[in-house]
Each structure stands twice: as structure tokens, then as C-alpha cells.
N, C-alpha and C positions, 0 to 999 in steps of 0.2 A: 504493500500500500504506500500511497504518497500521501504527505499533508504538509499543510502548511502551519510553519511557525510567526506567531503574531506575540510582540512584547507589547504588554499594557502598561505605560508608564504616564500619568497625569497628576495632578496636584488635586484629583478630588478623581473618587472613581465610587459610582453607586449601581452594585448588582442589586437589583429590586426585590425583596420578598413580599413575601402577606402583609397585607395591609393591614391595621387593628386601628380604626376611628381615624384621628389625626395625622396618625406616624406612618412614615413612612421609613419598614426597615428594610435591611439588606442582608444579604447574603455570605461570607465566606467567599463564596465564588460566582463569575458567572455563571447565570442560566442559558438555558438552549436558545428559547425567543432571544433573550438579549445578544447572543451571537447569531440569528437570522435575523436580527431587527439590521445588526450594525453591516454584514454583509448585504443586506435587502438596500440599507441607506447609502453603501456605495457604489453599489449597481446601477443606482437612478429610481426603483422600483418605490411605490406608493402605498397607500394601506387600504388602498384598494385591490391593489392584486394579493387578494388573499389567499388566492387556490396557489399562487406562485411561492408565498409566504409560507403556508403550511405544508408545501413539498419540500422545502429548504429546510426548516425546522426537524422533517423527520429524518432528513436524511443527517442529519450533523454526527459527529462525533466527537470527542474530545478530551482534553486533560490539561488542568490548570496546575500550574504553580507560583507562590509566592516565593519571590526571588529577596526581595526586600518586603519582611512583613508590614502592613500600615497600621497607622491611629486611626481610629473611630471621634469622626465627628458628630453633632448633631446642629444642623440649621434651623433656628427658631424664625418660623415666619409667621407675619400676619397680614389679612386683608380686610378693609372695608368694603364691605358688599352693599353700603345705606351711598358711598357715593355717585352722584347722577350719570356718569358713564356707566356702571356698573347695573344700572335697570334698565340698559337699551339692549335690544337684539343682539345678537353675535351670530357671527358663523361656526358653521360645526365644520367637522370633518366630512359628512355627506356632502358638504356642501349646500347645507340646507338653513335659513334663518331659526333662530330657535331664539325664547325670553323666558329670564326666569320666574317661574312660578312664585306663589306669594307665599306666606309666612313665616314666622321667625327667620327659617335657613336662611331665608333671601337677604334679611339684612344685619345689618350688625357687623362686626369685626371676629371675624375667623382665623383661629390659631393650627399651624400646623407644625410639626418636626418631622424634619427630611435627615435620613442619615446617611453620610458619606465613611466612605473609605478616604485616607488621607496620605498621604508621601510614601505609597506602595507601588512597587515594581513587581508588576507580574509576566511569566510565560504560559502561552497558550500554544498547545498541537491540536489541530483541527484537521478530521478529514470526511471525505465524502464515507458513504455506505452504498454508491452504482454511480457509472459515470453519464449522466443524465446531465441535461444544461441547467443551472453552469458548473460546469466544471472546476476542480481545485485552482486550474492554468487564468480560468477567466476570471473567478474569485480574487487570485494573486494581483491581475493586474488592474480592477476596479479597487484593490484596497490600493496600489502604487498611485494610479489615478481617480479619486472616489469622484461621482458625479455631485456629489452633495456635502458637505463637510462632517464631520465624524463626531462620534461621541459614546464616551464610553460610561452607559447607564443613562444619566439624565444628560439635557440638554444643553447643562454648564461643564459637564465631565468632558473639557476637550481636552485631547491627548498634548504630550507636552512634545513627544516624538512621532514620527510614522510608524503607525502601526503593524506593519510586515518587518522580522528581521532584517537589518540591512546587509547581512554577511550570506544566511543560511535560510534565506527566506520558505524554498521549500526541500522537505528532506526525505528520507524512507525509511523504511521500516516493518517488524513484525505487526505491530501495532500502536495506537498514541500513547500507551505507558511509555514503551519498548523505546520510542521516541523521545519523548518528554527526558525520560532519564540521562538520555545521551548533549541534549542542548546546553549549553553554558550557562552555568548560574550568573547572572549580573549583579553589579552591586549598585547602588544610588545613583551615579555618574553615567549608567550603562556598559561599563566595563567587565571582561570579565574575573569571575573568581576561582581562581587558580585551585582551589582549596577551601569549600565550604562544607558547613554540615548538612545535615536532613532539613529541607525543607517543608513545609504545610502543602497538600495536593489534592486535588481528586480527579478520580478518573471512575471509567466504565465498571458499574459493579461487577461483570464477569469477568474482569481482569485480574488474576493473582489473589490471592488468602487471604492478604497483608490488610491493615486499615480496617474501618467501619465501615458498614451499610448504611446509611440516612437515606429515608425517602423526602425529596424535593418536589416542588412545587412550582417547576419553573417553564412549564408550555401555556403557550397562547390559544385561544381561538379566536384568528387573524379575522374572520367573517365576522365575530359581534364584538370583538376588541376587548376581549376579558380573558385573566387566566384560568384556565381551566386546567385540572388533568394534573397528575404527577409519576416519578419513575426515583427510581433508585439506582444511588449510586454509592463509590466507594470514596473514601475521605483517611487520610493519615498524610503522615511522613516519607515521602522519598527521598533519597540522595542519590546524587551525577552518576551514571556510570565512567568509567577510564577516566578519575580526575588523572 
């Protein structure tokens, strides 16, 4: 198999989990949607091509690691919903006018907390599961070229680097463990480390004994734009192979 290696290095990085009221938490690592959302945004593709979206999603594969572990932020927002632009119509994503409804919700000042990952360096090995379009080849070169600018998680999570290794962008392999193990660890600067320890990872839970099972929560259904659905995966420690 081939795949491609993507370094995710930003000053604010949010994998999205379950929402609970106001909060908005994260993850540990990316989810599946959040690598078909960020592939889909540099291909040009819209959220309207959701049979496109939900083909890409099943096919992914992958394995993360934290190369430099990050801090946990938390963004305190608020909004007033009682100011006069804020009871006019808006546009949706159908493309449709829509107003909001009345009652309490409607006005007032609305508190939320968003949570970010914070000065983390991570690697990701991504590969297909059929060679169906698009391909790992056309993948590679919509992430060199994106038609739309990038983001990793939310809208502010812009990358500090490009996102495809600049050395070993794509590699082979038995599989994205088998992979992942072999890539160079990097340290904060993007350099690499000659000589580290066991990093934080997850990969495919049929991959290897090692680590935990967590089931995640992390597919879309691209057609009504809500998370739906979860799979299980494996979570522990890896270290490099051939330091």
C-alpha cells in the first residue's frame, strides 16, 4: 500500500468531539470526517457533494501521532443575539433565507467554550482502502495546491506549515502502523529527532495487540450535516522504528 504523510503543525489545532450544551470538546486525535472535511476543502468540493463526501470518509484510513505533545486551551466566547443585525435573515448553507425564531434563545447574550489543542506537532499516515477517484496521487497534489485554504479542525486552526511532508510526502508500506512507525519524529522547529521516546498514537483497531480499544465518534452524515455513527479504534504508545 501507499499513503500519504501529512504533518499537522499550527498554533491552535481542534479535533471536534461530542458536543455537551455550550462546549465545544475535542479529541486526542483527528476524526475520519475531519480528514474528509480537510481533503474535500482542498479539492474544491462543497457540502453539497455529499455522496462525494461520504465515499471519501469510508474509504480513509489512518494513524496519528503526537510528535510534540500540546496544551489544552479553552476559548471563552460570547454573543449578543438582542443586537439589531442579529434578528435579520441570514443565509444558510442550502442556500436558503432563514430568521430566527422567537423566544428566550433568540435573545440575550450567549456563552460558549471552544476547546483547542495548543503548540502541538503532529504526524499523520493516511491511505486509500480501493483506488477509486481521487486517488492518494490526486489527494497529494490538491493538499500541494488546495483550491481553498486549509484548516485544521475549526476555521481559525490555520496551519503554521504545509500540510504534506516536505521531504517524504508519500511512502509505502505493510500498513499505516507499519508506516507511521518508520516517519521521523519532529521536534517544535520541525526538525528531526534523532533519538526520541514512545510517542501518544492511534491507529486501526485490527492493527497489533498493543494499546487500547476506545470507540469514537467521529463520522458524518455529509447529506443532513450531523455526526452520526461511531467505530473503534486502537490508542497507546509507539516508538520510530530504525532510530
Amino acid at each position: 500500500m501507499i499513503a500519504l504523510v501529512l504533518r499537522l503543525d499550527a498554533p491552535m489545532l481542534s479535533f471536534g468531539s461530542v458536543m455537551v450544551d455550550q462546549h465545544g470538546f475535542i479529541d486526542r486525535f483527528p476524526g475520519q470526517a475531519m480528514l474528509a472535511g480537510l481533503f474535500a476543502n482542498a479539492l474544491g468540493w462543497d457540502h453539497g457533494d455529499s455522496g462525494r463526501l461520504s465515499a471519501l470518509q469510508d474509504r480513509i484510513e489512518y494513524a496519528a501521532r503526537w510528535d510534540v505533545s500540546p496544551q489544552e486551551m479553552v476559548d471563552y466566547q460570547t454573543v449578543d443575539l438582542a443586537q439589531p443585525k442579529m434578528q435579520e435573515p441570514f443565509w444558510t448553507t442550502r442556500g436558503m433565507s432563514e430568521k430566527r425564531a422567537g423566544g428566550t434563545a433568540a435573545r440575550g447574550t450567549h456563552q460558549r467554550y471552544r476547546h483547542f489543542w495548543t503548540d502541538g506537532v503532529m504526524t499523520v499516515v493516511v491511505a486509500l482502502k480501493d483506488d477509486e477517484d481521487p486517488d492518494l496521487l490526486r489527494l497529494a497534489q490538491a493538499l500541494g495546491r488546495p483550491a481553498r485554504p486549509l484548516f485544521l479542525g475549526r476555521k481559525v486552526c490555520l496551519p503554521a506549515r504545509p500540510v504534506l511532508d516536505p521531504h517524504s510526502p508519500v511512502v509505502s508500506g505493510s500498513d499505516v502502523l507499519s508506516v507511521l512507525k518508520q516517519i521521523s519524529v519532529w521536534n517544535r522547529d520541525g526538525e528531526v529527532c534523532q533519538r526520541s521516546a514512545d510517542r501518544e498514537a492511534c491507529w486501526p483497531a485490527p492493527l497489533g495487540q498493543s494499546g487500547i480499544v476506545r470507540r469514537v465518534h467521529d463520522l458524518r452524515d455529509w447529506s443532513n450535516q450531523i455526526m452520526t455513527g461511531g467505530r473503534e479504534r486502537r490508542e497507546g504508545l509507539i516508538g520510530r522504528e530504525n532510530q
